[in-house]
Residue, then its C-alpha position, 0 to 999 in steps of 0.5 A: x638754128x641754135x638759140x643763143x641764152x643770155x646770161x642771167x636767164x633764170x629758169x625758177x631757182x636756175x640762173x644762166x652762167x654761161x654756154x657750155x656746147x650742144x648735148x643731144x636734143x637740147x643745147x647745154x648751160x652752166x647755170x648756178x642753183x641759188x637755192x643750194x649754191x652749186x653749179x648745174x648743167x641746163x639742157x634747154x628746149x629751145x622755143x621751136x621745140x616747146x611748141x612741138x607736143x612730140x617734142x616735148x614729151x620726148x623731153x620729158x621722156x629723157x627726164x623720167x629716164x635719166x631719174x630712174x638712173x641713180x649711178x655713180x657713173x651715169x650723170x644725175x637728174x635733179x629735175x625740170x625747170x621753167x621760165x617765162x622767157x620769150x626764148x626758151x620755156x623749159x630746161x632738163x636740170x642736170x649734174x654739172x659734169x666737169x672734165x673733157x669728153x672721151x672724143x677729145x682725149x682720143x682727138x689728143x692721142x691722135x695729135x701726139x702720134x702726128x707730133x711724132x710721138x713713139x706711141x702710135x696707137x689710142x689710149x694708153x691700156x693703162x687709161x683706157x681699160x679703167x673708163x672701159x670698166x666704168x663704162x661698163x658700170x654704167x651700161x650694166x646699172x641701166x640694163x638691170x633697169x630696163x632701159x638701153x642707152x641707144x646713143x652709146x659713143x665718145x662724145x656722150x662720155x665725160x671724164x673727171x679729171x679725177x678718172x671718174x667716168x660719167x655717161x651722159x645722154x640718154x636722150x635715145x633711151x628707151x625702156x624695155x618691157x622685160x629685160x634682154x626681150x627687146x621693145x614692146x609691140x608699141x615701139x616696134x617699127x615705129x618712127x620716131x616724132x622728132x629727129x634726134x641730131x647728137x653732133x658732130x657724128x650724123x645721126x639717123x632717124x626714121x621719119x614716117x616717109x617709108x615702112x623700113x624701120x626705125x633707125x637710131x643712133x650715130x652711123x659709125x657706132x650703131x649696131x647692124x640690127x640699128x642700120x637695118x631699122x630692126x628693134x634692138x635690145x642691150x646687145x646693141x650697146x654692147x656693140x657700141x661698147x665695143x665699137x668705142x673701146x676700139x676707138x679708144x685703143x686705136x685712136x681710129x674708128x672701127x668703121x668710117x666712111x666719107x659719109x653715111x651711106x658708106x659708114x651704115x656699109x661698113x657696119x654691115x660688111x666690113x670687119x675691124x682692121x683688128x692689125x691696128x690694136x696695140x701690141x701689148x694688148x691683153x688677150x682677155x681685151x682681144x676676146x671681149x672687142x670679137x664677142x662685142x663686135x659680132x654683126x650677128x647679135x645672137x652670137x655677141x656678148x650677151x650681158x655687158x656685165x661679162x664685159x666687166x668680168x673680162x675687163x677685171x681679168x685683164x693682165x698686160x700682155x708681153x710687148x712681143x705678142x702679136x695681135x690675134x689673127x682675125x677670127x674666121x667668120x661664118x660662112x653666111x651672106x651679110x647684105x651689104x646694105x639696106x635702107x637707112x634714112x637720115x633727117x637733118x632738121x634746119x636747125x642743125x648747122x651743118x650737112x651730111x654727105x650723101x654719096x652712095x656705093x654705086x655697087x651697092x645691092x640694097x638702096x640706101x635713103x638718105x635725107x637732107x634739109x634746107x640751107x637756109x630756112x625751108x624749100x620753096x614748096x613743091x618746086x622740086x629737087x631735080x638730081x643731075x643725069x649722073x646722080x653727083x648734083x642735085x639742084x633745087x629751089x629753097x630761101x635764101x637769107x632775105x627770104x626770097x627764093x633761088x636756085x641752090x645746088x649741092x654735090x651728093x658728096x658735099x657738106x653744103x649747098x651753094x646758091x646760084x647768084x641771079x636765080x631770085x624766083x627761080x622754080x621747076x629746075x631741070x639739068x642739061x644732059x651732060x649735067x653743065x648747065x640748069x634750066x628754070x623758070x624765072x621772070x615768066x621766062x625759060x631760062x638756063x645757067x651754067x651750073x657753078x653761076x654765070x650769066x642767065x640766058x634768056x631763052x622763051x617766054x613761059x607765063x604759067x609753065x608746066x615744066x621742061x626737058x632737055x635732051x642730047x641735042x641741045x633741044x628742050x621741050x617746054x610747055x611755057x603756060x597752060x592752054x599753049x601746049x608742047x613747044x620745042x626750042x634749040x638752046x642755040x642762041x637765036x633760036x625761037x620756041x616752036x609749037x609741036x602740035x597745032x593750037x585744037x590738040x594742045x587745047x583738048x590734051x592739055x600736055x604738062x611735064x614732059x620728060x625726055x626718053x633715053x632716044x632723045x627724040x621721045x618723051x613723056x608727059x602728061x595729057x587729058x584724054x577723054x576726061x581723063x589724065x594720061x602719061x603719054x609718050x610724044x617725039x619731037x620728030x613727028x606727031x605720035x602721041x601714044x597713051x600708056x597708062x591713065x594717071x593724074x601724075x607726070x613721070x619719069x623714066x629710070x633704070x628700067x621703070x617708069x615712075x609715077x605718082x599716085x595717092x600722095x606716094x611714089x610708084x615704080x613699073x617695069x618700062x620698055x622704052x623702045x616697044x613703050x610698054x609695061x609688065x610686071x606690077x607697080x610697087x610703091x617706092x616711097x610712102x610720101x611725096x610732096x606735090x608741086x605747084x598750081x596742079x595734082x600732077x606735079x609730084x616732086x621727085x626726080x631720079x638720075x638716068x642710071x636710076x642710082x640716085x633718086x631724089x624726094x621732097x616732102x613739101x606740096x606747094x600748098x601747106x596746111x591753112x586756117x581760116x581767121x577772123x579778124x575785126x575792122x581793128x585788125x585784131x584776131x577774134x576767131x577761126x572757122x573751120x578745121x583748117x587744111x590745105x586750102x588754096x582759096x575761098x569765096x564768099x556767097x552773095x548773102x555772106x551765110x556761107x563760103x566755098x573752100x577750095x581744098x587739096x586731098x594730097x592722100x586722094x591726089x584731088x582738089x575738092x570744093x567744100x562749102x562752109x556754115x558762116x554761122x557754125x563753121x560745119x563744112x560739107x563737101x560740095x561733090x563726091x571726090x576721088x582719086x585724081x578728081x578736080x574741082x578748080x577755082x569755084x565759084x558762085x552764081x550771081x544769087x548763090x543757087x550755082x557754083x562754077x569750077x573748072x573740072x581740070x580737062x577743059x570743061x566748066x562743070x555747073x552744079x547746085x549749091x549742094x553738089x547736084x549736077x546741073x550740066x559741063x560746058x566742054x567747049x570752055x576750054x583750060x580756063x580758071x573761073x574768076x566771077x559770074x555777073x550780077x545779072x548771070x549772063x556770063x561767067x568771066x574766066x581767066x585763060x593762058x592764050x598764045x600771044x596774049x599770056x593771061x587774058x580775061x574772057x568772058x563765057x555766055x550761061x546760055x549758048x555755045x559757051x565759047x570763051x570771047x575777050x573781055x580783056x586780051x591785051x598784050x599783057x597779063x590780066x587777072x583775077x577780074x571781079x564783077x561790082x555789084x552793079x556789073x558796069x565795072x570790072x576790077x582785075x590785076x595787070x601787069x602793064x606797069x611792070x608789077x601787078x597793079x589793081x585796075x577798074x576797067x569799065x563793063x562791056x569793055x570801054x576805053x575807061x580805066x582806073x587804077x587802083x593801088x599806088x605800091x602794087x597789088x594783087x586779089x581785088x574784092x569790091x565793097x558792098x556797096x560798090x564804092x571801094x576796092x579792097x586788095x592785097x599790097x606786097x609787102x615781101x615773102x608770104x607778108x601782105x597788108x590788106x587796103x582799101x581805097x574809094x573808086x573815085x580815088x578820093x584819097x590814098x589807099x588805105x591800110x586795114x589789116x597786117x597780113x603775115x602769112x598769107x599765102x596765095x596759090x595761083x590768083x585763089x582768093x585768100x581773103x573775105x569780107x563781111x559786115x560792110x567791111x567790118x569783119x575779115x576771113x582770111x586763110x593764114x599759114x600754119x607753122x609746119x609741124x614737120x621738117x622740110x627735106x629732100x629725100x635721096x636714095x641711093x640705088x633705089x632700085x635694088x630690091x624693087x621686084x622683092x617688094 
């Protein structure tokens, strides 16, 4: 998103005049300097940058770069310039560089030719031989500096109305340690901290997702040694030199495509059309376009200084020549592509194609960003069975989020009307219609809109397939297990195993097979988490690798996530068996919601299109103090991916529950009120899970559910007191006062969430304390523990009730505007809890039991964030100090990764 700066604006002496266009990073103003009276060009960092370290250096890095240049024909530096603008805090302060850029005088060739004009070829060789001279002016003073321009291109080249040429932008620059030797070791293969974004041409940059290099520049101009992410040294502008004075000759580009993957191809592979120069070329031009346009830059022009030389040797040509026939080309292999990724960040107006050649025979990555503000986190794009669509979930304008699909080929994204709150999105076979989540229900639409058909209920899903025969498969909540039903009207949701074995596996994510009649998914088997394959025709269930991860079939392997990355292994579907080795396919990979399993990725059935989203659906928290006033006094801790805490029964400490995406884990921490020091509660591991802990009623115990059914009981300080296995799926909600039983929340068939009640002492089978035909959650003891506050849904919104304990016909509610995560004074006497204001906004109340007066508001909340009924808040001092677990603004760009034939090359890894 652009920021728009108002006349008047002053940075320092530098006072705003008017808008002048985007350039590189920053957008670009006229502004007058008043201490010298002459006009100037500000290129502004807009506010979002500013708070951005890398990216503010990197501002910086352009102002150091740009005043070590002093040319005549490369744009003046005279310095940096601040303000205290809520808008805007620092402005690069340039020379005022008036004229038309070169890609609108070319844009003005190529109008002339389609008005009939006798000249069909670019510039005139009269005009465009001088700015090819002082282009090569400017490049040569900067070579002889050490520094490469990167971003070489017509819409970084100014013409004066004079024909004096300016070269603007070095906003890619970088300094060589010696001349003609490339980066130093430093810069070698190393991302880039921000995305470099010129317009209108997409821009490529590698972000730290993969190991494949570093990738600059704008795709049609970049060299061959650019597109394969290798490091460059001054030969690769002497091939966008000669890439633009191609352009200039031709009024075409040398190399095109109808999107990036295409143009990084012909880079790669394709020569010039070298038929389309003009007749009355010089030859010295032709020798120089082949010297600068070698793809292997050991055969190019060496200095951009015998590029001047040639230009000075020019002499025009008679108009009969003909143009030279096209050099014959050694006789090597060129590859025709490898891997290239594209980050476009949300700021950026505007999408870059994503098509693939489907014969490719490297992968091309590409990335996009959202359409809006982000996407929705860790709900996963799902890419269409024929790799053309992919479908998501992100913001819409009013903040609340919706299903969006877009064309691989397309320039933009479509939101489907009537999807709010749709999450885990998956394709019919023939790509027509989209399943998702919605309301608590399982849901499917056309895929260009129409209406929702309601098709299940799913009250906690974890996730569905579809297979060819019109039958999905679903497991519509936790503790329900597998179900199958028909996408035929009137059908019913059938379980596929019975009630013990959906207990005890615990199946998540399925994913049909290519038969259509198996599929895999993911399950609990001794204590373990294994992908499992299952069939909709019998009762055959068959493990076949141990992973915390759900997977996917594609093209020959199965994908999995393991460690924060995404894996790949040869797969027989017919025999289910694995060979050869696993080979990680992508470096990062966002997790989905409520669970470690859930990696966000999906490939298409022919394994050409894979798609990739970055964002776990738990973004990075802080722990903040807030006074009875509301205002903000302190933190606690270091912060992290936390989902929830809970305070200890003397307030001295607090349990953190934190999610390791590197160690695919959720781990509980317990935190040091009175010095903020964190120690982990246990020891950790790959897939290793402590969900939702809490305390005992004196503070001695913690309770957390262990991911397979079981509830584990350790000490406070991480010893192993027992496992009770026949609590089954569950999430602990609170222990009792007198420590008799633990109150736990479970997903049940008919009921949906339901609270239960666990003995410490016997059997520990969950019995019902609260198991209504509605939701009931997140239940909290009082101090006395006659009462019990918790949420339900009776009402048609979350609500906050008190219902009396053991359970009687008394109850109570609480909030008046709905409301979510009860807590209870010291005292017994009020209820405090969140009241929904919108997306992540919440507002803290409190309210007496007695309902002797309204609900009243404490705090203003924005970005809270809850994940699955954690409690995000707690409170201390009789109410009088707050801890509450805010959002961090993400420090990276949300996008969705796409790779082109992305298993191509997989067994050279």
């Amino acid at each position: 998103m652009r920021i728009a700066i108002p006349p008047g604006t002053r940075f320092g002496a530098y006072e705003v005049l008017s808008a002048i266009g985007a350039g590189g990073m920053g957008e670009v103003y006229r502004a007058r300097d008043t201490n010298l009276n002459r006009d100037v060009a500000l290129k502004i960092l807009p506010e979002s940058f500013a708070a951005d370290a890398d990216r503010v250096a990197r501002f910086k890095r352009e102002a150091q770069v740009l005043a070590s240049l002093n040319h005549p024909n490369i744009a003046a530096i005279y310095g940096l310039a601040e303000t205290t603008s809520e808008v805007v805090s620092r402005a690069l302060v340039m020379e005022l560089v008036e004229g038309e850029d070169l890609s609108t005088l070319i844009d003005k060739s190529r109008a002339l030719e389609t008005q009939g004009a006798l000249r069909t070829t670019g510039l005139p060789l009269a005009d465009a031989l001088p700015i090819a001279r002082q282009i090569t002016d400017a490049l040569e003073a900067a070579h002889e500096q050490g520094i490469v321009h990167r971003d070489l291109k017509p819409q970084n080249i100014k013409v004066r109305a004079d024909g004096t040429v300016k070269v603007l932008d070095f906003g890619l620059a970088k300094a060589m340690d010696t001349v003609g030797r490339g980066f130093s070791r430093a810069d070698q293969g190393a991302p880039e901290a921000t995305p470099y974004v010129p317009e209108p041409a997409p821009t490529m940059t590698s972000p730290a997702m993969t190991a494949m290099g570093m990738i600059l520049g704008t795709a049609a101009y970049m060299s061959p040694e650019q597109a394969r992410g290798r490091p460059v040294d001054r030969r690769a502008d002497i091939w966008a030199f000669g890439v633009v004075l191609y352009e200039m000759l031709t009024g075409r580009r040398a190399f095109d495509g109808d999107d990036i993957s295409i143009t990084l191809a012909n880079v790669l592979k394709e020569d010039v059309s070298w038929a389309a120069l003009p007749d009355d070329m010089p030859p010295s031009v032709h020798r120089l376009l082949r010297r600068c346009l070698e793809k292997d830059p050991k055969r190019r022009l060496s200095s951009i200084g015998d590029a001047r030389l040639e230009l000075d040797d020019t002499t025009p040509a008679p108009s009969h020549t003909s143009p030279l026939p096209p050099a014959p080309r050694p006789m090597t292999i060129v590859p025709w592509i490898i891997a290239a990724v594209a980050i476009v960040i949300a700021m950026v107006a505007g999408w870059v194609a994503l098509n693939g050649p489907a014969a490719a025979t490297e992968a091309i990555w590409t990335s996009i960003a959202a359409p809006v503000s982000d996407f929705s986190r860790g709900l996963g794009p799902a890419v269409s069975p024929d790799g053309q669509r992919i479908a998501f979930v992100a913001s819409n304008a009013a903040g609340s989020q919706g299903l969006w699909t877009r064309a691989l080929g397309a320039q933009s994204a479509q939101l489907i009307a009537g999807t709010d709150g749709a999450g885990f999105p998956f394709w019919s076979p023939d790509g027509q219609s989209i399943a998702f989540f919605k309301d608590e229900k399982l849901v499917i639409i056309p895929a260009d809109g129409g209406t929702v058909q309601v098709l299940a209920d799913a009250v906690n899903n974890r996730g569905g397939t579809w297979n060819r025969d019109g039958v999905i498969v679903f497991v519509p909540a936790t503790g329900l297990g597998l179900h199958k039903i028909s996408v035929s009207a009137g059908s019913a949701a059938t379980p596929l195993d019975t009630a013990a074995v959906q207990a005890a596996a615990r199946p998540s994510w399925p994913s049909f097979l290519p038969d259509g009649q198996r599929f895999l998914y993911t399950s609990v088997r001794d204590g373990k988490a294994w992908i499992t394959v299952g069939s909709v025709a019998d009762s055959t269930r068959t493990p076949i690798l141990e992973a915390v991860s759900r997977a996917q079939f594609a093209d020959g392997y199965l994908l999995f996530g393991s460690k924060g990355g995404l894996y790949a292994q040869p797969f027989d579907p017919v025999t289910l068996t694995l060979s050869g080795e696993r080979v990680r396919v992508l470096d990062s990979l966002g997790q989905g919601a409520g669970n470690t399993q859930n990696y966000s990725y999906s490939a298409s059935t022919t394994g050409q299109v894979l798609v990739a989203g970055n964002t776990s659906f738990i973004p990075a928290s802080e722990l903040v103090w807030f006074d009875h006033s509301g205002a903000r006094v302190g933190t606690l801790g270091d912060g992290g991916q936390i989902w929830g805490l809970r305070a200890a029964p003397d307030r001295t400490r607090i349990l953190v529950e934190v999610h390791d995406s590197r160690a695919n884990s959720i781990d509980p921490w317990v935190t040091q009120i009175d010095s903020g020091f964190s120690t982990p509660l246990r020891p950790t591991g790959e897939g290793a899970l402590a969900s939702s802990p809490i305390w005992s009623h004196d503070g001695k115990r913690v309770y957390f559910s262990n991911g397979y059914g079981a509830m584990d009981v350790v000490t406070a300080t991480g010893d192993a007191v027992e496992s009770w296995s026949a609590v089954g799926p569950h999430w602990p909600a609170d222990s009792s006062p007198d420590g008799q039983v633990v109150l736990i929340e479970q997903e049940r068939a008919g009921t949906g969430a339901d609270l239960m009640l666990v003995s410490t002492n016997g059997s520990h089978t969950p019995t019902p304390y609260l198991d209504t035909s509605f939701n009931e959650r997140l239940g909290r003891f009082s101090p006395t523990g006659a009462s019990v506050a918790y949420v339900s849904d009776e009402s048609g919104r979350q609500e906050v009730y008190i219902q009396s304990f053991p359970r009687s016909a008394i109850k109570t509610r609480i909030s008046v505007a709905g409301g979510t995560q009860p807590q209870w004074s010291e005292d017994g006497r009020e209820v405090y809890f969140l009241e929904v204001e919108g997306n992540d906004r919440r507002s803290l109340m409190a309210r007496p039991v007695d309902r002797s007066s309204s609900p009243r508001r404490l705090l203003a909340l924005p970005g809270v964030f809850e994940e699955s009924g954690r409690t995000p808040y707690a409170v201390f001092d009789k109410g009088r100090r707050f801890l509450v677990k805010l959002l961090v603004p993400a420090t990276a760009p949300q996008v969705i990764t796409v790779g082109h034939n992305w298993t191509a090359g997989l067994a050279k890894r």
